[in-house]
The first five atom37 places (N, CA, C, CB, O) and aatype in JSON, in Angstrom:
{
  "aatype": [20, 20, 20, 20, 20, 20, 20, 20, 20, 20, 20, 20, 20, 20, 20, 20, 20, 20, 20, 20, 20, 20, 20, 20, 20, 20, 20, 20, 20, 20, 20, 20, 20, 20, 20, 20, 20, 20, 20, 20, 20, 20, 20, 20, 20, 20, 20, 20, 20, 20, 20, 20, 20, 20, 20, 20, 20, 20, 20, 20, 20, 20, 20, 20, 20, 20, 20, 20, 20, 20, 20, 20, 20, 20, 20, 20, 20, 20, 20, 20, 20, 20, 20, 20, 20, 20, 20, 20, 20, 20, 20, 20, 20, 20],
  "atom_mask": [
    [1, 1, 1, 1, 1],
    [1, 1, 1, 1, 1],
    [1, 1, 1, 1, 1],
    [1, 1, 1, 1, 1],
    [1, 1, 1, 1, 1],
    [1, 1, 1, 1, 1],
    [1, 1, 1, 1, 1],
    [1, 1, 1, 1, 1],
    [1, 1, 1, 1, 1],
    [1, 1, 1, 1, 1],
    [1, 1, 1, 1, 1],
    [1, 1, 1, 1, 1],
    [1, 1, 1, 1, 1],
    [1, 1, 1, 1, 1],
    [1, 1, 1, 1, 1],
    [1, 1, 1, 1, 1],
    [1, 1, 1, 1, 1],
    [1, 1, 1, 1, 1],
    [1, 1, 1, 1, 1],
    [1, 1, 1, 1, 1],
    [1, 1, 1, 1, 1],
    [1, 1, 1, 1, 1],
    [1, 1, 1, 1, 1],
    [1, 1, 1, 1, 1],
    [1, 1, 1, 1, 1],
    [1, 1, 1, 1, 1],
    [1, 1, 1, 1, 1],
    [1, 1, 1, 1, 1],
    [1, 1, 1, 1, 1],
    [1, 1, 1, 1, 1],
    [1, 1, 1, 1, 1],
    [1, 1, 1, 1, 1],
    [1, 1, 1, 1, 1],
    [1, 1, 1, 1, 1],
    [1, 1, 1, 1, 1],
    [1, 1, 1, 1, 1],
    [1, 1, 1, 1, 1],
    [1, 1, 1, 1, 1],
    [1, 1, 1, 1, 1],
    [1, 1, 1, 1, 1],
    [1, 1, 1, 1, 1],
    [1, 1, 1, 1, 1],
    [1, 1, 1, 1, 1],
    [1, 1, 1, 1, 1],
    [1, 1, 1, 1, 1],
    [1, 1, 1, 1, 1],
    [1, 1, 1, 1, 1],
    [1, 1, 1, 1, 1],
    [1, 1, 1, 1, 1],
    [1, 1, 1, 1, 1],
    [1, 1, 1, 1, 1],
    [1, 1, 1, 1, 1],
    [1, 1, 1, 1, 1],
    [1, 1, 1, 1, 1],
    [1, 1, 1, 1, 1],
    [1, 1, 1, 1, 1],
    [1, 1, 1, 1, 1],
    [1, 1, 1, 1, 1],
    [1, 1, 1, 1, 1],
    [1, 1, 1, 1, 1],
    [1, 1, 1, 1, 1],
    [1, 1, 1, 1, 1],
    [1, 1, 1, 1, 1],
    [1, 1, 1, 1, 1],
    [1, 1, 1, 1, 1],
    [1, 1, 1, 1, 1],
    [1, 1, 1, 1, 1],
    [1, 1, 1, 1, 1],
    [1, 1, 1, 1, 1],
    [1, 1, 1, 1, 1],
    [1, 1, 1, 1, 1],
    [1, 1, 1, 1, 1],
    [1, 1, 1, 1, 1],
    [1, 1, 1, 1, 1],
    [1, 1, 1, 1, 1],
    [1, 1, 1, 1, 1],
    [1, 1, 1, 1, 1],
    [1, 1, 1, 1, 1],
    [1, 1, 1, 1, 1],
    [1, 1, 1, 1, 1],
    [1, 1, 1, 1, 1],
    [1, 1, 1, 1, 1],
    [1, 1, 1, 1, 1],
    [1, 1, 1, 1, 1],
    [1, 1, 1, 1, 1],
    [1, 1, 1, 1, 1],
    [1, 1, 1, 1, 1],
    [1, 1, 1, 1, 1],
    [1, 1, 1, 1, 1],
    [1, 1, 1, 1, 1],
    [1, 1, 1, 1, 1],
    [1, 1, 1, 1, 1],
    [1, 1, 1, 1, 1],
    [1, 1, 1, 1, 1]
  ],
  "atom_positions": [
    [[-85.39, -100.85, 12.69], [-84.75, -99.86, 11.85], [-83.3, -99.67, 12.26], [-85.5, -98.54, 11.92], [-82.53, -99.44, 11.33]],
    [[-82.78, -99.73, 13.51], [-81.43, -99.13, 13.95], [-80.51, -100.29, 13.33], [-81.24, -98.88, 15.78], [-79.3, -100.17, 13.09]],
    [[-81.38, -101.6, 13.08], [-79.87, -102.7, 12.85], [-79.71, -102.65, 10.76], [-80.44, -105.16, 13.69], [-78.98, -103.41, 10.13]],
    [[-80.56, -101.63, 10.18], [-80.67, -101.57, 9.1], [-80.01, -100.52, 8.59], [-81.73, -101.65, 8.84], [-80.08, -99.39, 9.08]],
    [[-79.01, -100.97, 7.1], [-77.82, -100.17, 6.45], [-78.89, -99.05, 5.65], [-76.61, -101.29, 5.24], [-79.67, -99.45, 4.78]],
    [[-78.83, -98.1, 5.92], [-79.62, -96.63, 5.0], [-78.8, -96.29, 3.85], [-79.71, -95.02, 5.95], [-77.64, -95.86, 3.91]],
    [[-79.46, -96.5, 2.83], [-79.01, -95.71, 1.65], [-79.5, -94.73, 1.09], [-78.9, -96.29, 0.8], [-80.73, -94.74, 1.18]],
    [[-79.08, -93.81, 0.51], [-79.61, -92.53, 0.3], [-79.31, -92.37, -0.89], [-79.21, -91.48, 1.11], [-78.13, -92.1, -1.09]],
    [[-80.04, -92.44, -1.87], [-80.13, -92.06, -3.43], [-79.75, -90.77, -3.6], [-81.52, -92.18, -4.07], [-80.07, -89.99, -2.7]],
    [[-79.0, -90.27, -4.78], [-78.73, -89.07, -5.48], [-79.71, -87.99, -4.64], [-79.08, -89.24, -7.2], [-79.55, -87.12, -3.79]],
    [[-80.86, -88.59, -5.42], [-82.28, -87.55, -5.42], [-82.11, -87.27, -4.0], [-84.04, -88.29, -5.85], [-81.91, -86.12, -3.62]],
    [[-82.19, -88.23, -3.2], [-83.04, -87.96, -1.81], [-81.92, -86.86, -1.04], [-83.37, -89.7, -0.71], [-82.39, -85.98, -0.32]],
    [[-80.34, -86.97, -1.22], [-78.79, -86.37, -1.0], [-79.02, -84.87, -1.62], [-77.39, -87.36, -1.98], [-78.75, -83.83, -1.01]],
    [[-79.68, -84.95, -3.26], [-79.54, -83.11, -3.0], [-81.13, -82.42, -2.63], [-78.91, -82.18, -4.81], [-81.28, -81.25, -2.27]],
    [[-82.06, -83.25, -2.77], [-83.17, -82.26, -1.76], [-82.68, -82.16, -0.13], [-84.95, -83.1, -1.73], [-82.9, -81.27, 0.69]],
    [[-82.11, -83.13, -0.02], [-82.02, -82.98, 1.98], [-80.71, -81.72, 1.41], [-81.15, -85.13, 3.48], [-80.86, -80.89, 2.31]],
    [[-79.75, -81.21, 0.63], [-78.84, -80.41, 0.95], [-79.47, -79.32, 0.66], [-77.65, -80.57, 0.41], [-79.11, -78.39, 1.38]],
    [[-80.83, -78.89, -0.62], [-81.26, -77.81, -0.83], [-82.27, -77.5, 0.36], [-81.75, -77.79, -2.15], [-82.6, -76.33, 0.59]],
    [[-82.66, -78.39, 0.97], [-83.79, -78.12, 2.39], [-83.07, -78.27, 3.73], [-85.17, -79.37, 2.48], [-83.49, -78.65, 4.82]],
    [[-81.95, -77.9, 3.38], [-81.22, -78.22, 4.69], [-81.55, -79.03, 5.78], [-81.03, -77.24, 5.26], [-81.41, -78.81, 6.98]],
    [[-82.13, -80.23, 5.04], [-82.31, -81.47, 6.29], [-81.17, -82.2, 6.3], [-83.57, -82.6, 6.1], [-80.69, -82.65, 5.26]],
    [[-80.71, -82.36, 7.32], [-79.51, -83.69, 7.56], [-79.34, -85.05, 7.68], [-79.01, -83.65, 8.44], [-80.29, -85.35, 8.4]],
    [[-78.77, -86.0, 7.46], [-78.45, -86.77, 8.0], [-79.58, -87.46, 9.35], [-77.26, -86.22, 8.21], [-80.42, -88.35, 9.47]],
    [[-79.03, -86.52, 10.1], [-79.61, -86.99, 11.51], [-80.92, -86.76, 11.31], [-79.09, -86.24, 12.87], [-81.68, -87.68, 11.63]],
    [[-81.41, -85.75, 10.85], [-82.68, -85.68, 11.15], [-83.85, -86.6, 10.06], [-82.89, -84.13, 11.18], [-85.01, -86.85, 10.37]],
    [[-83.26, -86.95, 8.91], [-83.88, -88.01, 8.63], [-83.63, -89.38, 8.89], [-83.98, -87.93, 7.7], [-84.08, -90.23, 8.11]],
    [[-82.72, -89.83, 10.27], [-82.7, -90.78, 11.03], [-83.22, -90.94, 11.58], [-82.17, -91.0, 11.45], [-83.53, -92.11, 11.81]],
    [[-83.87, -89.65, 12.45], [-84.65, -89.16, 13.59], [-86.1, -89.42, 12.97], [-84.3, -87.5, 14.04], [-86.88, -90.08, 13.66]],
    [[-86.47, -89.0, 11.86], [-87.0, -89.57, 11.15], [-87.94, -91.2, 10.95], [-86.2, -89.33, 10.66], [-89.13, -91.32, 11.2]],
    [[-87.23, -92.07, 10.55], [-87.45, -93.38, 10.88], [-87.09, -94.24, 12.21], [-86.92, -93.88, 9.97], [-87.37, -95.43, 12.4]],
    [[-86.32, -93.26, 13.17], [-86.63, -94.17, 14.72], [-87.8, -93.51, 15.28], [-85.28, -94.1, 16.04], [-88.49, -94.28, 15.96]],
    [[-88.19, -92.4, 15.21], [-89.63, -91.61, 16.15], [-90.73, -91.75, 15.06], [-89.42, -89.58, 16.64], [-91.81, -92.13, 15.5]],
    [[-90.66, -91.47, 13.44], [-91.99, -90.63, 13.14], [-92.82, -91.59, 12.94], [-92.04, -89.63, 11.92], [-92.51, -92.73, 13.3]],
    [[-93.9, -91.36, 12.4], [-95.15, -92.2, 12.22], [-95.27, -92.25, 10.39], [-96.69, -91.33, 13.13], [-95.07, -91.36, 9.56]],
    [[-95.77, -93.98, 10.19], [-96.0, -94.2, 8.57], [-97.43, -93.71, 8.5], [-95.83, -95.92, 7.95], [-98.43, -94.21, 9.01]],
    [[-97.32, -92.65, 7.75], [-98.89, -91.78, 7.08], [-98.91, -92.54, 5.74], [-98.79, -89.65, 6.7], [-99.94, -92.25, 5.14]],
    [[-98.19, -93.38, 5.08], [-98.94, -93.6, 3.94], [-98.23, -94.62, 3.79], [-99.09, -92.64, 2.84], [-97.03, -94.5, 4.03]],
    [[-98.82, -96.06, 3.32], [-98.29, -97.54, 2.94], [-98.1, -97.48, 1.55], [-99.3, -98.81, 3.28], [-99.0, -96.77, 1.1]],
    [[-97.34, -97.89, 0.63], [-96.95, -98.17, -0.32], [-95.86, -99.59, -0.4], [-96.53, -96.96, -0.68], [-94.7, -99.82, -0.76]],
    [[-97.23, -100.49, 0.3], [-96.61, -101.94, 0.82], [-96.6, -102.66, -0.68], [-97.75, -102.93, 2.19], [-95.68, -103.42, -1.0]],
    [[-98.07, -102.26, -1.86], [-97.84, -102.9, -2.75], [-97.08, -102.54, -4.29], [-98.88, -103.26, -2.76], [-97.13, -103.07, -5.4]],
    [[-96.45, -101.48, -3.75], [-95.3, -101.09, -4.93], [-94.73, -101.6, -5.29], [-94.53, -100.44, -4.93], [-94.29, -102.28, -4.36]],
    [[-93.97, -102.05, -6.73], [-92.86, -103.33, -7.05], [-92.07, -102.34, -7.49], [-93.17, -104.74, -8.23], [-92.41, -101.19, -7.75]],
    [[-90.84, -102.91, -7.6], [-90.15, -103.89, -6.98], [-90.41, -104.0, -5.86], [-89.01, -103.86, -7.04], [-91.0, -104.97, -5.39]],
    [[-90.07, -103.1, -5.28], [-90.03, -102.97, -3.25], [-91.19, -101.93, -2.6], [-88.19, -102.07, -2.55], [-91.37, -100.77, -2.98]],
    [[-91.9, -102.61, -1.58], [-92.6, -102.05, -0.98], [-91.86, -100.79, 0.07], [-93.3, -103.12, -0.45], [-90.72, -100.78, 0.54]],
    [[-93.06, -99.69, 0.26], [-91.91, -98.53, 1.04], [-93.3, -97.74, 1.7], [-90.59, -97.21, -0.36], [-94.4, -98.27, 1.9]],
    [[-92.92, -96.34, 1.99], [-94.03, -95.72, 2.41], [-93.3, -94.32, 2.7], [-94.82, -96.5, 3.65], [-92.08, -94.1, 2.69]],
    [[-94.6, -93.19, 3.05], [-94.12, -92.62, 3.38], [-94.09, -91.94, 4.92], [-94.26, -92.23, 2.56], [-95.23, -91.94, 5.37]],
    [[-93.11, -91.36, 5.87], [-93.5, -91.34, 7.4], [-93.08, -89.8, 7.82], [-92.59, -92.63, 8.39], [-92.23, -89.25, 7.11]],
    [[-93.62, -89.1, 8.9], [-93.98, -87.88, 8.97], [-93.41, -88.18, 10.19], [-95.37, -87.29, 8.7], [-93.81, -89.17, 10.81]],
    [[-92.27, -87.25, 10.76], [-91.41, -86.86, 11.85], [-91.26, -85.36, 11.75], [-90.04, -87.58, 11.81], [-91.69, -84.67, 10.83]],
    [[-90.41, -84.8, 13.14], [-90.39, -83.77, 13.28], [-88.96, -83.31, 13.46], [-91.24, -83.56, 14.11], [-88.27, -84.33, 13.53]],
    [[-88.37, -82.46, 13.56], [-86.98, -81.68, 13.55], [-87.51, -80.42, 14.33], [-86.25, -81.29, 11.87], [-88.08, -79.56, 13.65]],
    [[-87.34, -80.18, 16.04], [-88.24, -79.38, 16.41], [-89.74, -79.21, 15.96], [-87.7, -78.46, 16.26], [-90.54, -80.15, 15.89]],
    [[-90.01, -77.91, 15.67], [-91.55, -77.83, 15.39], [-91.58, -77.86, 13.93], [-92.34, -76.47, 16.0], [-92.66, -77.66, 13.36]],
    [[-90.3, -78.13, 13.12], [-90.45, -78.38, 11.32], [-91.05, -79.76, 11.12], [-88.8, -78.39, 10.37], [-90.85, -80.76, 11.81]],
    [[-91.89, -79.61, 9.97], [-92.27, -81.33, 9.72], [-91.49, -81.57, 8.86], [-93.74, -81.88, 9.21], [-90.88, -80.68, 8.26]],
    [[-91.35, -82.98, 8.59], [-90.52, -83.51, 7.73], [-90.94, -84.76, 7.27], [-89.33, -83.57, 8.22], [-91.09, -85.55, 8.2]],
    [[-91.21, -85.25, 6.09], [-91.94, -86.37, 5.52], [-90.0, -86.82, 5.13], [-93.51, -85.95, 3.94], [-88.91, -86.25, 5.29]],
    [[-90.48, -88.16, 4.57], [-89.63, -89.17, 4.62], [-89.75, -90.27, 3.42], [-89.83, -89.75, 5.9], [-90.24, -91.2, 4.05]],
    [[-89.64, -90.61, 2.42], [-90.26, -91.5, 1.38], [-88.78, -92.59, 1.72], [-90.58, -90.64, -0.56], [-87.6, -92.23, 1.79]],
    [[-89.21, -93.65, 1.85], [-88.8, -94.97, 2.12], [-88.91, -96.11, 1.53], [-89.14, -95.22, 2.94], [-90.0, -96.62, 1.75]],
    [[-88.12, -96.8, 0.78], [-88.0, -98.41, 0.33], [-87.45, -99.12, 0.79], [-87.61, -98.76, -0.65], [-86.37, -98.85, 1.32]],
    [[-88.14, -100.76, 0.79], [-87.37, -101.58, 0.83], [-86.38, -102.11, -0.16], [-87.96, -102.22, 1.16], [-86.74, -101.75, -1.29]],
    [[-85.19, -102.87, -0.21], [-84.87, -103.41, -0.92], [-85.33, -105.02, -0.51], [-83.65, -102.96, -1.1], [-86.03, -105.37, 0.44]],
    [[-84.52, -106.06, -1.82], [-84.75, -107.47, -1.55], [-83.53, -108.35, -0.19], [-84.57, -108.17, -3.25], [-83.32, -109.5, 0.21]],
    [[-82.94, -106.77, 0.14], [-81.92, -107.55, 1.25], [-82.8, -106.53, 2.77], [-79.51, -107.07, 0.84], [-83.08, -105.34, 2.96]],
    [[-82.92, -107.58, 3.41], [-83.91, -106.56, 4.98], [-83.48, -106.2, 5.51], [-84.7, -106.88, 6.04], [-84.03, -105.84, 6.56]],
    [[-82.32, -106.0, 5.32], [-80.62, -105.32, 6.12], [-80.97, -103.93, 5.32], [-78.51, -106.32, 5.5], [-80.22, -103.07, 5.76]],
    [[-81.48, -103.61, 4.71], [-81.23, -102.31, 3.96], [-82.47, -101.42, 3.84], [-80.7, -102.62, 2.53], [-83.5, -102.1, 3.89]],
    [[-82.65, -100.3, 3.73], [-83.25, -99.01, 3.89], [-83.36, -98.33, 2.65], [-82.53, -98.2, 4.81], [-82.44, -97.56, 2.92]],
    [[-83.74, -97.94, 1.41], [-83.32, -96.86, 0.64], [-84.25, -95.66, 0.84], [-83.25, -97.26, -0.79], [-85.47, -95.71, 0.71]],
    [[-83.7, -94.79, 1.1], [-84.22, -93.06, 1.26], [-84.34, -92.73, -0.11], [-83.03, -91.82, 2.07], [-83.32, -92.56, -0.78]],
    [[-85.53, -92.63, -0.65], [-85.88, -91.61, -1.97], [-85.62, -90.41, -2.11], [-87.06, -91.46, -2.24], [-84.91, -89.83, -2.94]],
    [[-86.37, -89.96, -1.07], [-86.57, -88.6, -1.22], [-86.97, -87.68, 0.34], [-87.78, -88.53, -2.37], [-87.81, -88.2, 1.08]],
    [[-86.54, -86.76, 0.62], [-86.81, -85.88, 1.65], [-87.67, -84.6, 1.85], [-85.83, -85.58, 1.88], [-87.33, -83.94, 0.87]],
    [[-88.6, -83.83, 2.53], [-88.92, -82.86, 2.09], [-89.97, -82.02, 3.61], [-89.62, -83.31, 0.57], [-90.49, -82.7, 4.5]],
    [[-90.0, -80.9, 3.55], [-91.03, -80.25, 4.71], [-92.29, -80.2, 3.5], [-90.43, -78.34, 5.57], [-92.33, -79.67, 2.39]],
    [[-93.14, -80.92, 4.19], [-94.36, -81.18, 3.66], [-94.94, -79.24, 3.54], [-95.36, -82.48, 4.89], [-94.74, -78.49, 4.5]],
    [[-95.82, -78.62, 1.85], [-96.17, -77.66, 1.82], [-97.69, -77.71, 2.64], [-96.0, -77.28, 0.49], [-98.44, -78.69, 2.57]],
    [[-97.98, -76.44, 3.43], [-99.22, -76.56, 4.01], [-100.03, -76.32, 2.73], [-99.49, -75.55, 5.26], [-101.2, -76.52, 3.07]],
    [[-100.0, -75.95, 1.23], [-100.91, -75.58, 0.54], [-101.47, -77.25, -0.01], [-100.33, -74.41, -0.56], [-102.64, -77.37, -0.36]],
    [[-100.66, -78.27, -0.03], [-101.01, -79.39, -0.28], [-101.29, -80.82, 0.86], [-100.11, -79.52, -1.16], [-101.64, -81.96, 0.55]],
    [[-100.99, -80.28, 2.17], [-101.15, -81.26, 3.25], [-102.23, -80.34, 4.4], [-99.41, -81.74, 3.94], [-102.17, -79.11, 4.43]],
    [[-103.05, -81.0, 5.17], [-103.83, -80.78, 5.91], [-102.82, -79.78, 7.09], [-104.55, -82.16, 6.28], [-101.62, -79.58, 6.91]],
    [[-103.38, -79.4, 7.94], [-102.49, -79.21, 8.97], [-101.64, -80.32, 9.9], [-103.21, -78.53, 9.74], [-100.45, -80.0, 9.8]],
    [[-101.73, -81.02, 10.41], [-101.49, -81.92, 10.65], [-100.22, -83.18, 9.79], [-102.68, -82.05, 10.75], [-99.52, -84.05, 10.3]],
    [[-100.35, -82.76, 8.41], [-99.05, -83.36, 7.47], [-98.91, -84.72, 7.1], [-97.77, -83.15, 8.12], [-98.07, -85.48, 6.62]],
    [[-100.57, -84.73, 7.72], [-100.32, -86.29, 7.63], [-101.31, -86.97, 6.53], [-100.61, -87.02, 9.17], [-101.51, -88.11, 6.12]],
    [[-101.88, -85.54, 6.24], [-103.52, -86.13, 5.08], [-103.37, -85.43, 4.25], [-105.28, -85.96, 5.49], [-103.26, -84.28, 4.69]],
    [[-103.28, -85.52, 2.66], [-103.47, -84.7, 1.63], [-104.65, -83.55, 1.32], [-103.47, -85.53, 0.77], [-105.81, -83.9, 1.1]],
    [[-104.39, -82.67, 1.33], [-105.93, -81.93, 1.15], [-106.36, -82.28, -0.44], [-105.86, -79.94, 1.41], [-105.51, -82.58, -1.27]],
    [[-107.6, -82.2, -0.69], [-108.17, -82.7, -1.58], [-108.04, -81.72, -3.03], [-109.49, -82.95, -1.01], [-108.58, -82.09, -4.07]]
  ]
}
């Protein structure tokens, strides 16, 4: 991940400014957190989504590849709601 160019879509630029996540912390993001969900067979580009922390805040992460492996695209950002994720943030409640 560290030798890979991150791009950050519209979308993913104003949820991280309305949730006041930064920059860093969705860097922090894809060097520490863990992939909770594969979305290896998505087309165009396979991606997923990965669950890190910012102190004791969770923070999910939605991730693509592009067709160049030099590159990263950030969808979307968000603190996972406990009314729709387990405790843990890593399992959907049903």
């Amino acid at each position: 991940m560290s030798d890979q160019h991150i791009i950050f879509r519209v979308h993913a630029i104003q949820r991280m400014f309305e949730r006041g996540i930064s920059e860093k912390n969705v860097k922090k993001v894809l060097q520490t957190g863990e992939m909770i969900e594969d979305y290896s067979d998505e087309m165009p580009f396979p991606g997923g989504l990965m669950l890190g922390r910012h102190g004791s805040r969770p923070l999910h992460v939605v991730a693509s590849e592009t067709a160049n492996p030099d590159e990263l695209v950030i969808i979307t950002v968000y603190e996972p709601a406990p009314s729709h994720w387990k405790s843990n943030f890593k399992s959907r409640k049903p």
